[in-house]
N, CA, C and O atoms as a Tinker XYZ file with bonds, in Angstrom:
   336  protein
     1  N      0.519000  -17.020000   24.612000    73     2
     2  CA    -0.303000  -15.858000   24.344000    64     1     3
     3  C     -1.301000  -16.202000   23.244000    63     2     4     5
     4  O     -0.926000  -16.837000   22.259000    81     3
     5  N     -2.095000  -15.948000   23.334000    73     3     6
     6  CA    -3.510000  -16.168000   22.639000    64     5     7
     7  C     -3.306000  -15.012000   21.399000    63     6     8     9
     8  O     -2.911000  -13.862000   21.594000    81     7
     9  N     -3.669000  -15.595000   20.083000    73     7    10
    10  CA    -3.479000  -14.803000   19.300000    64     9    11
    11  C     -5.345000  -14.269000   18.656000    63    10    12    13
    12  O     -6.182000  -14.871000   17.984000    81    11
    13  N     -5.316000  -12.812000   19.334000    73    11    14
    14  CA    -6.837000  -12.580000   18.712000    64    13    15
    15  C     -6.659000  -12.115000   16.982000    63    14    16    17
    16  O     -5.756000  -11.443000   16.485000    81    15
    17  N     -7.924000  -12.768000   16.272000    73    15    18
    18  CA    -8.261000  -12.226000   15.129000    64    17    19
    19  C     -9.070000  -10.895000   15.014000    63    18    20    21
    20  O    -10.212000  -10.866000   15.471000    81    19
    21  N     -8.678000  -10.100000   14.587000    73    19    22
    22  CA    -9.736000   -9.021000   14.398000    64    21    23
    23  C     -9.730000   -9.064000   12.716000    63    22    24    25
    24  O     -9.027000   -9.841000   12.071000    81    23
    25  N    -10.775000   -7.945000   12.052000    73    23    26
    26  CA   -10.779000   -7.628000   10.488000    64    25    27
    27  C     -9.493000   -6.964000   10.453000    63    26    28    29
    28  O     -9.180000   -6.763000    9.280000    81    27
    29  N     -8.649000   -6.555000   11.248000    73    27    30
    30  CA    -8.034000   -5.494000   10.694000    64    29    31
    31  C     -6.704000   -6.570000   11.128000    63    30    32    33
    32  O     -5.611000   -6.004000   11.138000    81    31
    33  N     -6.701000   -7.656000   11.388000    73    31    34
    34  CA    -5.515000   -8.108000   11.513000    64    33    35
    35  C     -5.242000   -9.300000   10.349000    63    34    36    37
    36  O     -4.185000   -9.784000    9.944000    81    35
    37  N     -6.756000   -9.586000    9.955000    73    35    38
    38  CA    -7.100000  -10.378000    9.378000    64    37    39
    39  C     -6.664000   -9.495000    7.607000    63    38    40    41
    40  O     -6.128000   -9.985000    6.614000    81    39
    41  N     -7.078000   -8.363000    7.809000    73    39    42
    42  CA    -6.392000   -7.702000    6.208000    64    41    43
    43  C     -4.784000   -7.473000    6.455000    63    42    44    45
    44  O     -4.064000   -7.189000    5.497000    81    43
    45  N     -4.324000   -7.589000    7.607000    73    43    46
    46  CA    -2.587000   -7.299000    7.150000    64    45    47
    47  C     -2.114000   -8.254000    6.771000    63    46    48    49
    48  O     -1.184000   -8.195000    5.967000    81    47
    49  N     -2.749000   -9.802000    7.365000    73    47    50
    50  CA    -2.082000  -10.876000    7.175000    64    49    51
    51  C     -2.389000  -11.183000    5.446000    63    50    52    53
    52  O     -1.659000  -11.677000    4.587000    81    51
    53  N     -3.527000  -10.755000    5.394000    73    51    54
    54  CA    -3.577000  -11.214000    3.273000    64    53    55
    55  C     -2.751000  -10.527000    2.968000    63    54    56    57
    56  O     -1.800000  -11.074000    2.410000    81    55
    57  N     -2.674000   -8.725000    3.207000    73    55    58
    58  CA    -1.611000   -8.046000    2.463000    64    57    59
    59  C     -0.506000   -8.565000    2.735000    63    58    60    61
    60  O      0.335000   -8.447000    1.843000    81    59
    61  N     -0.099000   -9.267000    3.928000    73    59    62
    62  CA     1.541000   -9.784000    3.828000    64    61    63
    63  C      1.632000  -10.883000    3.395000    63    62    64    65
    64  O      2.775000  -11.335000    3.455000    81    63
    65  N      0.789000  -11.611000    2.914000    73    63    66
    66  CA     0.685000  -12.613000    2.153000    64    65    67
    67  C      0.753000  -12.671000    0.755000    63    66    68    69
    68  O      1.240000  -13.604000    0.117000    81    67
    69  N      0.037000  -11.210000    0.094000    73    67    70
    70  CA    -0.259000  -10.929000   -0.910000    64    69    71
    71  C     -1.581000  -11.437000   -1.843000    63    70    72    73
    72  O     -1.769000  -11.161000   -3.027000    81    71
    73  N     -2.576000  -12.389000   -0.822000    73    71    74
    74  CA    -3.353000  -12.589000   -1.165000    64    73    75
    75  C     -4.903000  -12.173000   -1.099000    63    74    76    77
    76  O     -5.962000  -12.774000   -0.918000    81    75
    77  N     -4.548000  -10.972000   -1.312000    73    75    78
    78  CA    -5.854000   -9.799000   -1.236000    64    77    79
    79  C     -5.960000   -8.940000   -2.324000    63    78    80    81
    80  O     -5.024000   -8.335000   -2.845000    81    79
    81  N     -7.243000   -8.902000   -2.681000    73    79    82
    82  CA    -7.451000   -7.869000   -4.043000    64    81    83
    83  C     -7.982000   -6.673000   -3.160000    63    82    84    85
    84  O     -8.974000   -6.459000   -2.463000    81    83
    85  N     -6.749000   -5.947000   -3.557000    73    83    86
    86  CA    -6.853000   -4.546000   -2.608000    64    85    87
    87  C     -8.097000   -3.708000   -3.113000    63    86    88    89
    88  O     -8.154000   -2.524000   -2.782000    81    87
    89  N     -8.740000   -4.061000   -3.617000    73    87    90
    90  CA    -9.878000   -3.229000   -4.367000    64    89    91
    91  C    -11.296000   -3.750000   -4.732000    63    90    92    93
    92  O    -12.042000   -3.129000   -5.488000    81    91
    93  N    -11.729000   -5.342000   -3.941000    73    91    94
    94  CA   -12.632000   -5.578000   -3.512000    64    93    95
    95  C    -13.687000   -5.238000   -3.077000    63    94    96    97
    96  O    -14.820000   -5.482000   -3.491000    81    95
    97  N    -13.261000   -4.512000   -2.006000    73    95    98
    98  CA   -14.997000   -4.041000   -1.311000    64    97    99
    99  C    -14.144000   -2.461000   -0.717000    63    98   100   101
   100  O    -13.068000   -1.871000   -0.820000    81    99
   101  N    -15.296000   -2.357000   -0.157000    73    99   102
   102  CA   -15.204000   -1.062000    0.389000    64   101   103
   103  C    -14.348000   -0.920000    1.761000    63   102   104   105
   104  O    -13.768000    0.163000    1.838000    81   103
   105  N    -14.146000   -1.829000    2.900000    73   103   106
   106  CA   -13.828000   -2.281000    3.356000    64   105   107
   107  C    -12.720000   -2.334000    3.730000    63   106   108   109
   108  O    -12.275000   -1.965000    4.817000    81   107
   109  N    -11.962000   -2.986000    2.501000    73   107   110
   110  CA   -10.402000   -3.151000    2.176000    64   109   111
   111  C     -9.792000   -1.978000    1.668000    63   110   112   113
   112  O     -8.662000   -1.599000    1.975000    81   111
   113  N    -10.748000   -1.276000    0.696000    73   111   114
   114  CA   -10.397000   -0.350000   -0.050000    64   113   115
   115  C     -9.846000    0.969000    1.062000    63   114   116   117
   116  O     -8.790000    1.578000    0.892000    81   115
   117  N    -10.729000    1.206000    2.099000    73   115   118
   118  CA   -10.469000    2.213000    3.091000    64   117   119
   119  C     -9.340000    2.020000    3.912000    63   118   120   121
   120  O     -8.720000    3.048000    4.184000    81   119
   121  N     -8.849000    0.786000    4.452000    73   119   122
   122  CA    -7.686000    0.339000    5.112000    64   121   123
   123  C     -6.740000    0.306000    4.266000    63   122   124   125
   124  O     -5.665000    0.435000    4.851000    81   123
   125  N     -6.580000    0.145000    2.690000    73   123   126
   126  CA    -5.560000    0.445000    2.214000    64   125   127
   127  C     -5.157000    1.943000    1.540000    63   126   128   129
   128  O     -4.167000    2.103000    0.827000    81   127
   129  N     -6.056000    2.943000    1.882000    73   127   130
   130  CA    -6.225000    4.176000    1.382000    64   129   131
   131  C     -5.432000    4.278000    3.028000    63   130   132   133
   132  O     -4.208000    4.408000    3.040000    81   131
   133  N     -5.865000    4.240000    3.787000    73   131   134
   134  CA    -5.586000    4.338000    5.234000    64   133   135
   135  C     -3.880000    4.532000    5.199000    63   134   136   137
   136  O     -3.206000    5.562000    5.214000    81   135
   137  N     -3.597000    3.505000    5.160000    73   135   138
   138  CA    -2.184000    3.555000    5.028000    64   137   139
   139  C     -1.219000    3.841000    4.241000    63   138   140   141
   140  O      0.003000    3.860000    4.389000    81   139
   141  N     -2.207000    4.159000    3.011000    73   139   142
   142  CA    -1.380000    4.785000    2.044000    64   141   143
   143  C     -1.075000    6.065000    2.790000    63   142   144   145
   144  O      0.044000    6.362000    3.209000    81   143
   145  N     -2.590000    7.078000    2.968000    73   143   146
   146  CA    -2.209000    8.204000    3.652000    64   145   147
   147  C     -0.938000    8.228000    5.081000    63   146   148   149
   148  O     -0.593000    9.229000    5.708000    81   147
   149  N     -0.479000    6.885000    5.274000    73   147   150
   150  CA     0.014000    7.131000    6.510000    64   149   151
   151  C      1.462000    7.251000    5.841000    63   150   152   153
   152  O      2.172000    8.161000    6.268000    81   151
   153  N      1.972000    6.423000    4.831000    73   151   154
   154  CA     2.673000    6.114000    3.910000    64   153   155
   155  C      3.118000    7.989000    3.144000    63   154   156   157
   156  O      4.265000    8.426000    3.050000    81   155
   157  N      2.215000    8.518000    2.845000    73   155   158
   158  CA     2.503000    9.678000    2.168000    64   157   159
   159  C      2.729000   10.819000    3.153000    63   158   160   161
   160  O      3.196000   11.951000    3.026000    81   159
   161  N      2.269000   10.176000    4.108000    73   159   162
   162  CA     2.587000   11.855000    5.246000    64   161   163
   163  C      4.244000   12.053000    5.431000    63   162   164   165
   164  O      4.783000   13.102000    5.785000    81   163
   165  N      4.970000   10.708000    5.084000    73   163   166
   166  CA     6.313000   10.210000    5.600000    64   165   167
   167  C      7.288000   10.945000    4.898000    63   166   168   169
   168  O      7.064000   11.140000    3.704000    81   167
   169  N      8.432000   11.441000    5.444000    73   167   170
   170  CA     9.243000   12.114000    4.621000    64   169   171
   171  C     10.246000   10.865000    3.912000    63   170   172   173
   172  O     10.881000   10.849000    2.858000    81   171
   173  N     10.079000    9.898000    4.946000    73   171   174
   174  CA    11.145000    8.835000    4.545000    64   173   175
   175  C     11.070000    7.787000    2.736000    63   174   176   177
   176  O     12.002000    7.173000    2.218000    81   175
   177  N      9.618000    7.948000    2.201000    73   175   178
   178  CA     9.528000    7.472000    1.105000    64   177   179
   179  C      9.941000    8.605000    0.565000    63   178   180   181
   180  O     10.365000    9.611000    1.134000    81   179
   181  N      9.773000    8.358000   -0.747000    73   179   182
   182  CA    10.320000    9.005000   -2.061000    64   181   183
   183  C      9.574000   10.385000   -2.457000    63   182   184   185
   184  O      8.364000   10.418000   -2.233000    81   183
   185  N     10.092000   11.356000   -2.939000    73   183   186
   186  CA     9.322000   12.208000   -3.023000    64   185   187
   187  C      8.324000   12.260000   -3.845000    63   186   188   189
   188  O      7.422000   13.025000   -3.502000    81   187
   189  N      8.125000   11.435000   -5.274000    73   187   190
   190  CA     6.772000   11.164000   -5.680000    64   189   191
   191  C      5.927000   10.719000   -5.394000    63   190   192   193
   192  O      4.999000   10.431000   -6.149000    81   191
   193  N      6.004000   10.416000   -3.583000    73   191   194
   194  CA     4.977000    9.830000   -3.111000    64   193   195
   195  C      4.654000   10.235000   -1.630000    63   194   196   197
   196  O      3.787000    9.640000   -0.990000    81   195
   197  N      5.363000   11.240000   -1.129000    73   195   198
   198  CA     5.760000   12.378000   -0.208000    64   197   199
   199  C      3.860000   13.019000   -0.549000    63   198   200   201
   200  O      3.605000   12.750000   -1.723000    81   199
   201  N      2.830000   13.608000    0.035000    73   199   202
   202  CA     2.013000   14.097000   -0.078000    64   201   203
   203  C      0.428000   13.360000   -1.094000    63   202   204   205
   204  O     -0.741000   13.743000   -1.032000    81   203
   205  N      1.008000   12.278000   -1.906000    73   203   206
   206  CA     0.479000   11.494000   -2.856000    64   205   207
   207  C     -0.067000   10.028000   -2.137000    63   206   208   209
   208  O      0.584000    8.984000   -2.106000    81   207
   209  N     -1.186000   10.202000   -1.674000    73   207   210
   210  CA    -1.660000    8.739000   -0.551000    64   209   211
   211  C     -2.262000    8.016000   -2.146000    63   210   212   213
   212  O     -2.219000    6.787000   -2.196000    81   211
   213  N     -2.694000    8.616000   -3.148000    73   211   214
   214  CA    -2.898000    7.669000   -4.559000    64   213   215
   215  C     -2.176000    7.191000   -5.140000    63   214   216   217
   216  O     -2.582000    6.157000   -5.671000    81   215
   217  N     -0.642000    7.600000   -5.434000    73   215   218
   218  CA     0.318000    7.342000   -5.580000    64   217   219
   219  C      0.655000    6.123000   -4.683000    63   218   220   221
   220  O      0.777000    5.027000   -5.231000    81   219
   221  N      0.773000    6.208000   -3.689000    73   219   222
   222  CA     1.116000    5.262000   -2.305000    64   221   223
   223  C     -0.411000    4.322000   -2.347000    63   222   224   225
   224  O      0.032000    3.176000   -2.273000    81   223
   225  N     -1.385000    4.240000   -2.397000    73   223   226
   226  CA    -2.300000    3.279000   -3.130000    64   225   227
   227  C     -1.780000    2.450000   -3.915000    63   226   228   229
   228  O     -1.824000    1.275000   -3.551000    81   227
   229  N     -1.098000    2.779000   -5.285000    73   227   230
   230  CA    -0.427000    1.592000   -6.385000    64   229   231
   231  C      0.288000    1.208000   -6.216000    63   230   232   233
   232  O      0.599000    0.098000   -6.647000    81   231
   233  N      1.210000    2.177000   -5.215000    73   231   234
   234  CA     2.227000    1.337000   -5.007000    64   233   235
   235  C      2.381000   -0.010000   -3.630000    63   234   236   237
   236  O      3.229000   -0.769000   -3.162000    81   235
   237  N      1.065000    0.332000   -3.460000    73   235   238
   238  CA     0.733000   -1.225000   -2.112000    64   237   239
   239  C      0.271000   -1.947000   -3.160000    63   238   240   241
   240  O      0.764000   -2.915000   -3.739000    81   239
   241  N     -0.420000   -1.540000   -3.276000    73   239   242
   242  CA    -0.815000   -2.538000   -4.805000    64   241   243
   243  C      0.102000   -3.888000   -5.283000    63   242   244   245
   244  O      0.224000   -5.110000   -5.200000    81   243
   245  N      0.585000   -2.768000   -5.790000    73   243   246
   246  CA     1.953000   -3.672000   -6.996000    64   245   247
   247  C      3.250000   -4.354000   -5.827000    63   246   248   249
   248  O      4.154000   -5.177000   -5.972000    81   247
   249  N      2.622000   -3.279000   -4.336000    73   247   250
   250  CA     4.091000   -4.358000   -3.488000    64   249   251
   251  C      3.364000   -5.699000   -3.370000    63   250   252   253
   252  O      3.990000   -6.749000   -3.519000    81   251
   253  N      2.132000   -5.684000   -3.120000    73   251   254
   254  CA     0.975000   -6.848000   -2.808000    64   253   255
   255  C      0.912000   -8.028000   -3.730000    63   254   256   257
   256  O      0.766000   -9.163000   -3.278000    81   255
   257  N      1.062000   -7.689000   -5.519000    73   255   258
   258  CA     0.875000   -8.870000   -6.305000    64   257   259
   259  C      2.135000   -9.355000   -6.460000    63   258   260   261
   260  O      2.208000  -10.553000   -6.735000    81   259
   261  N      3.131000   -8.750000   -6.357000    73   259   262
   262  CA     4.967000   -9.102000   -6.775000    64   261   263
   263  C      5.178000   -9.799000   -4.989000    63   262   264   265
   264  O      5.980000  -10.730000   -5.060000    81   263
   265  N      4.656000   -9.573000   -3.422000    73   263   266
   266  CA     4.549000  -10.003000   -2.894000    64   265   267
   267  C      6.615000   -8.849000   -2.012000    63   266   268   269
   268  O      7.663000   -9.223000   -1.487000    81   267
   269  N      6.320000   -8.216000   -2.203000    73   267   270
   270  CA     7.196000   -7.175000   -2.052000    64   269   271
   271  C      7.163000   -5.954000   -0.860000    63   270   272   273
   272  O      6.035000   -5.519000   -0.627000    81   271
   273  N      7.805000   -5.612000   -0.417000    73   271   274
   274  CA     7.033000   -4.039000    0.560000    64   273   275
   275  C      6.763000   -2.844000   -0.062000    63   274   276   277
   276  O      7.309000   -2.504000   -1.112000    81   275
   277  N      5.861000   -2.117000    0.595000    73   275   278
   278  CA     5.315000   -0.927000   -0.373000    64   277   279
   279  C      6.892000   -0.101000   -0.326000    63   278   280   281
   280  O      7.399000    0.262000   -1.388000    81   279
   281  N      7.471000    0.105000    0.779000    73   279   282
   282  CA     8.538000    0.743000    0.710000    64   281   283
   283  C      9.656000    0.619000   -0.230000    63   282   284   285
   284  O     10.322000    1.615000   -0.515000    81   283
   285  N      9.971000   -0.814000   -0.853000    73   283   286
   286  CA    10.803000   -1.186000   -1.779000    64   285   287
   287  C     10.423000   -1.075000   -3.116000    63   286   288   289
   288  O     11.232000   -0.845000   -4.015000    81   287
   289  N      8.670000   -1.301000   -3.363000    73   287   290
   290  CA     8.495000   -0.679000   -4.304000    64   289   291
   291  C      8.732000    0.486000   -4.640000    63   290   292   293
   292  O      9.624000    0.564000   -5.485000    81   291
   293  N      8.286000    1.451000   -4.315000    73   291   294
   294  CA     8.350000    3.262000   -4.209000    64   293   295
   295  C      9.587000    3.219000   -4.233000    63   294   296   297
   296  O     10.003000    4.127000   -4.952000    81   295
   297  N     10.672000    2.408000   -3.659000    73   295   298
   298  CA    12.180000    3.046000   -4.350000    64   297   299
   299  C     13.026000    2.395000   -5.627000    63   298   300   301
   300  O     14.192000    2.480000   -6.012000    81   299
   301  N     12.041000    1.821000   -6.004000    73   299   302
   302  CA    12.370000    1.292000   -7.030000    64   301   303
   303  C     11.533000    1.510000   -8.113000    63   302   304   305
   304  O     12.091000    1.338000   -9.197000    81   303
   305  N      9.989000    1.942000   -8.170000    73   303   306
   306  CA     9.702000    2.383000   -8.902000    64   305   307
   307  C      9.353000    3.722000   -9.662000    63   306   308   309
   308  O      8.805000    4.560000   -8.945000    81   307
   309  N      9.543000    4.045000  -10.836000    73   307   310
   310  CA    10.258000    5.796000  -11.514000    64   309   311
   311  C      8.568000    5.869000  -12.073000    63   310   312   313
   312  O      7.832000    5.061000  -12.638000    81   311
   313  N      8.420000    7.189000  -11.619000    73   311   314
   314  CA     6.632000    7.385000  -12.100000    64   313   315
   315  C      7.598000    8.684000  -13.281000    63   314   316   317
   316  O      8.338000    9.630000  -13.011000    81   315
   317  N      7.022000    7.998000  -14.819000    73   315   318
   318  CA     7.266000    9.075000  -16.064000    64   317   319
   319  C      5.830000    9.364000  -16.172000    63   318   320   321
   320  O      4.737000    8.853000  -15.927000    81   319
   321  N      6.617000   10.953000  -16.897000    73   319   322
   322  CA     5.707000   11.846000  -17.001000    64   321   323
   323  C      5.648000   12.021000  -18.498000    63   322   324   325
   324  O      6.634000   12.310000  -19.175000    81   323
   325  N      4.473000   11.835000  -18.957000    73   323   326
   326  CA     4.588000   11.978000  -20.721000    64   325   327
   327  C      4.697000   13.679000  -21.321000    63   326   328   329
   328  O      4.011000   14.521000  -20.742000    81   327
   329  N      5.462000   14.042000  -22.326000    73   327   330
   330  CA     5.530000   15.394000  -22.535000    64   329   331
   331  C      4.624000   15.725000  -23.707000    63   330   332   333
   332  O      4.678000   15.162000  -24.800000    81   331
   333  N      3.855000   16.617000  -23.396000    73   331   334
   334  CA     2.672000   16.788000  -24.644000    64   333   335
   335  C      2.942000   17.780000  -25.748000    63   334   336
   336  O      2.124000   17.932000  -26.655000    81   335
């Protein structure tokens, strides 16, 4: 089977690589907003990130440079809230 390249196959493979600066161009920036939103519609992540596709943004992020899944991040990472 012939493996086609497209852009959009071509950005999963950096993100699963981890070698993409998710915040480059415009480009990248929309495909990873993309899935954040797909990421936050989910009941199955965490609830600080249940409705929060910005939230789910950092946390592709930070799965991307540690080289991690966004999903393992978000359950492992605790968003504090500072008290004023």
């Amino acid at each position: 089977m012939e493996n086609i390249t497209t852009p959009e196959n071509a950005l999963v493979a950096m993100v699963k690589t981890g070698t993409l600066d998710l915040f480059s161009n415009r480009e990248t920036m929309k495909f990873v907003y993309d899935s954040a939103k797909l990421l936050a519609g989910s009941q199955l992540v965490p609830q600080n990130y249940q409705g929060k596709p910005e939230n789910c943004m950092i946390a592709i992020d930070i799965a991307n440079r540690v080289g991690a899944s966004p999903i393992f991040v978000m359950q492992n990472l605790y968003v504090v809230k500072g008290k004023g």
